[in-house]
C-alpha positions in Angstrom: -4.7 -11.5 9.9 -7.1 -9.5 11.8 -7.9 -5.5 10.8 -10.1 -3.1 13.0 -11.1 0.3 11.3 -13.2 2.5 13.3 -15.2 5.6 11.3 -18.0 7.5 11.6 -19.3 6.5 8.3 -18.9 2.7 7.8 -21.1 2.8 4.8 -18.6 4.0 2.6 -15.9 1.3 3.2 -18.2 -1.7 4.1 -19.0 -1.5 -0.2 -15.5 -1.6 -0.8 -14.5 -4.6 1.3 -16.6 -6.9 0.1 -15.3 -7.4 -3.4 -12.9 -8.2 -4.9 -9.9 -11.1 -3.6 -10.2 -9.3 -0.1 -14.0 -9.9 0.0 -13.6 -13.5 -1.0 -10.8 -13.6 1.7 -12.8 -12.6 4.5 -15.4 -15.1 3.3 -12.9 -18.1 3.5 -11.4 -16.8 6.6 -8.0 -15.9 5.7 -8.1 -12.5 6.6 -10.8 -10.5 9.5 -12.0 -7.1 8.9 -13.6 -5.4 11.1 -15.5 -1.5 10.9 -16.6 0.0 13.6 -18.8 2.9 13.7 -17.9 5.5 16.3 -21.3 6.9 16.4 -22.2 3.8 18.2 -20.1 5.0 21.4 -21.1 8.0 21.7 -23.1 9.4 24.7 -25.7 12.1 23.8 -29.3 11.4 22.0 -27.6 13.0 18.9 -25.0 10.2 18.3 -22.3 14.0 18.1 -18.7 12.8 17.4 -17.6 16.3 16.5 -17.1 19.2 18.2 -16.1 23.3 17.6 -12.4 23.9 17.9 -11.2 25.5 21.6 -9.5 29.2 19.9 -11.9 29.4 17.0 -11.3 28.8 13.9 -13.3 26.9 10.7 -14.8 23.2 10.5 -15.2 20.6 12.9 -13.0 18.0 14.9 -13.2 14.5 16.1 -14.0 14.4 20.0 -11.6 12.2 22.2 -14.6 10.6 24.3 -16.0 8.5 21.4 -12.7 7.6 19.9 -11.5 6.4 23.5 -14.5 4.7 24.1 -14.8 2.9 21.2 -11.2 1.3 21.4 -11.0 0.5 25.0 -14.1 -1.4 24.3 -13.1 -3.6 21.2 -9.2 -3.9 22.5 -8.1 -3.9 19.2 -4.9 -5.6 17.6 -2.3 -3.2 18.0 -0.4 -0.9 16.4 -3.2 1.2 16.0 -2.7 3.8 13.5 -4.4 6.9 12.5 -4.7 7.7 9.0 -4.2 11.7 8.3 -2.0 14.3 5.8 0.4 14.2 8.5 1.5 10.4 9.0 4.3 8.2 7.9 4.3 8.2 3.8 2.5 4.5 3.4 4.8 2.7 0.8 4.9 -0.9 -0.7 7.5 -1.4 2.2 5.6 -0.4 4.9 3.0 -2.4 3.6 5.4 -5.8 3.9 6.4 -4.4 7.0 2.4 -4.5 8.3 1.9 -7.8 6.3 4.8 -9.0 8.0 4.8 -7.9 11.8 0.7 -8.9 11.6 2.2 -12.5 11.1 3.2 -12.7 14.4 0.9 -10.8 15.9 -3.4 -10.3 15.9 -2.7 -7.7 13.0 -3.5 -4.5 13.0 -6.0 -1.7 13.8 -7.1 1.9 11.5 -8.5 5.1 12.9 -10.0 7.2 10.3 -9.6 10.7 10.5 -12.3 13.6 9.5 -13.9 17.2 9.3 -10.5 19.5 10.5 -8.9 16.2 11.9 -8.6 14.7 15.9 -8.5 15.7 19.3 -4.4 16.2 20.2 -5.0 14.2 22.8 -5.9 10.6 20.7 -2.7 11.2 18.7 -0.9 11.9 22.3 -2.5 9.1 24.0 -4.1 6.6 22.1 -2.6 5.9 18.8 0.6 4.1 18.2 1.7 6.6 15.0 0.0 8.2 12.2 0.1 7.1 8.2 -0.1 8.9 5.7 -0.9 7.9 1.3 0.0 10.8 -0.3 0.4 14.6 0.3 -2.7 15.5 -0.4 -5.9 16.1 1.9 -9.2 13.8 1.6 -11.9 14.5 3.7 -11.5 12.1 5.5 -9.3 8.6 6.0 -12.2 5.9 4.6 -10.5 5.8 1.0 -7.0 6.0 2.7 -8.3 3.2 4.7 -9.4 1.0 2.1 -5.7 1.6 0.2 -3.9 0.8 3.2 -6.5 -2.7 4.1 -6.3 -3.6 0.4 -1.9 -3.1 -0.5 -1.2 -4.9 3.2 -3.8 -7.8 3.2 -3.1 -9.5 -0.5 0.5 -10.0 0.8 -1.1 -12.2 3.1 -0.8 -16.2 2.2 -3.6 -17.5 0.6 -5.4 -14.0 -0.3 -4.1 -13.9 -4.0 -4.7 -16.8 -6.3 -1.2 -16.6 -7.7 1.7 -16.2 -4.4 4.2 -15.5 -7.1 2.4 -12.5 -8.6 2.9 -10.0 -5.1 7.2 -10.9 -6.4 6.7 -9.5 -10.0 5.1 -6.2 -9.4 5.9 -2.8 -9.2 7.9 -1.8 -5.8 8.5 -5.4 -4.9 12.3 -4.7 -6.0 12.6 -1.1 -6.0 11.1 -1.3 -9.8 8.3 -0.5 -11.7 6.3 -3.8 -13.1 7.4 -4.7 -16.5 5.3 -4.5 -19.5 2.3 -7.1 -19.9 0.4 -8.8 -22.5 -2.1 -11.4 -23.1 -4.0 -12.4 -26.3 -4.7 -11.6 -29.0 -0.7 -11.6 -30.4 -1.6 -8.6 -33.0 -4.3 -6.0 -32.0 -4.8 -3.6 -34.5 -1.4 -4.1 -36.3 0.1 -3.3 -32.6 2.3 -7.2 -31.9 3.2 -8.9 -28.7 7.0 -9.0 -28.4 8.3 -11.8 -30.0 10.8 -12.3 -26.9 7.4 -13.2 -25.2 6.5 -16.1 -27.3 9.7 -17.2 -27.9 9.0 -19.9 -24.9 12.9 -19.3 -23.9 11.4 -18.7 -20.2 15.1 -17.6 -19.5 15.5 -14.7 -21.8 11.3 -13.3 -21.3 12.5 -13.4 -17.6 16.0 -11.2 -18.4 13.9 -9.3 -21.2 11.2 -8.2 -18.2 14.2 -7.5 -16.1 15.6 -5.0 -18.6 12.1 -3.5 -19.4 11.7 -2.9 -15.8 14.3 -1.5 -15.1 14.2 0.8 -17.9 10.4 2.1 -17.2 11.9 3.1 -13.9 14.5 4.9 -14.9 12.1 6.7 -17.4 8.7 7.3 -15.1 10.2 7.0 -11.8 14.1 7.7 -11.6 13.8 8.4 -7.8 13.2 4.7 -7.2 16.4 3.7 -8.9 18.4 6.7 -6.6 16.5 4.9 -3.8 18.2 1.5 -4.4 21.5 3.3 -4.9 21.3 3.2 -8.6 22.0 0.8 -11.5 24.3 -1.9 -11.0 27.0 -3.1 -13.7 24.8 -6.7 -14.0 21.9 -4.4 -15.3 23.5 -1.9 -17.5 24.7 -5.2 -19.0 21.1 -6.6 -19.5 19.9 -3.2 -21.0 22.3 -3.7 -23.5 21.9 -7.2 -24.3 18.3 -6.3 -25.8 19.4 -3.2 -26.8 17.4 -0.8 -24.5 18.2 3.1 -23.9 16.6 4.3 -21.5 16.7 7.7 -22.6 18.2 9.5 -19.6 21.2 9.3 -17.5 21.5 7.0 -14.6 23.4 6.5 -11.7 25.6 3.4 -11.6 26.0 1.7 -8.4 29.2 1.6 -6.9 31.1 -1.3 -7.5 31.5 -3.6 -3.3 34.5 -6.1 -2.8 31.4 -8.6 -2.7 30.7 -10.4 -6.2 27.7 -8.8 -8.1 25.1 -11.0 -8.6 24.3 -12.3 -11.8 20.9 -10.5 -13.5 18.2 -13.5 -13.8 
């Protein structure tokens, strides 16, 4: 996979790349980032990337000429997408969607927005769409950048050290992660489910089911709406290890195809 950013401060998200499973991605080759720094296009002996608003008003915006120029010379993978308050809501969908479509494809490219935002005309004439990670305003797209670079490239092959850990986490069936533990059994009087040392790898996989599912429906009830609510093989498997949520769910409406069985 191959991801462009272009910024006009590079120094924050260069840092940030390196580490971490994405930094010792792009040092075996699995996955190409690239930032570029839109000062370097620019024309005048000031390096200016911003400019007043025409009609007044406060704060600065991103000029078209170094943004144009700065793409048409890297021709990078496409879609390239700006990162503002106004985008698409970036998701853990979208994210498999980008991991997915950047499969086939060179990848995919980042344009990170600043000061009071960008020239109309980059969104009307450059960009292939906008995303967005959260309804809220930064001050400018680096960090949003870095969220977007980091949820998209470890669902690439060969980027996490564990393929089956991207399955088992939160969003990756509409659910928040289940509950996780590792040594010592008892901390401080506070003991690691039995369940989970049981070594029955059929009922700890059920049991996270059920805990899952029932963090959801506690934290993040909009998720189980989302996936049309709770089918009858789940309210089934909250009951087998006697879990109450304790708040009312939807139940899925029964279809004339069998339910699948809860794992």
């Amino acid at each position: 996979m191959e991801i462009h950013v272009f910024t006009v401060l590079p120094q924050i998200l260069e840092p940030a790349l390196a580490g971490g499973l994405l930094g010792k991605a792009r040092e075996r080759g699995v996955v190409t980032v690239v930032v570029h720094d839109l000062r370097h296009h620019t024309t005048d002996r000031h390096r200016s990337v911003d400019d007043t608003p025409f009609g007044g008003g406060a704060g600065m915006v991103l000029a078209p000429d170094p943004i144009f120029r700065a793409v048409e010379a890297v021709d990078p993978p496409r879609p390239l997408l700006l990162l503002g308050p106004g985008g698409r809501r970036f998701d853990q969908a979208m994210a498999r969607e980008l991991a997915s479509a950047s499969a086939g494809g060179r990848g995919f490219s980042l344009l990170c927005g600043r000061y009071e935002g960008v020239d109309q005309r980059v969104r009307d004439h450059l960009v292939d769409g906008e995303l967005s990670i959260g309804d809220y305003v930064l001050a400018g797209g680096e960090a949003a950048a870095f969220v977007v670079v980091e949820a998209v490239t470890r669902l690439v092959p060969g980027v996490m050290g564990n393929e089956a850990s991207a399955e088992d986490e939160s969003f990756a069936d509409g659910l928040l992660e289940y509950p996780q533990f590792t040594r010592p059994a008892d901390f401080r009087g506070w003991e690691v489910p039995e369940i989970l040392r049981s070594g029955d790898h059929g009922r700890v996989a059920r049991w996270r089911r059920a805990q899952a599912l029932a963090r959801t429906l506690a934290v993040r009830p909009d998720l189980i709406a989302q996936r049309g609510g709770v089918t009858a093989a789940e309210r089934r498997l909250l009951d087998e290890f006697d879990i109450t949520p304790g708040v009312a769910y939807p139940e899925r409406p029964p279809t004339d195809a069998q339910e699948p069985a809860a794992p």
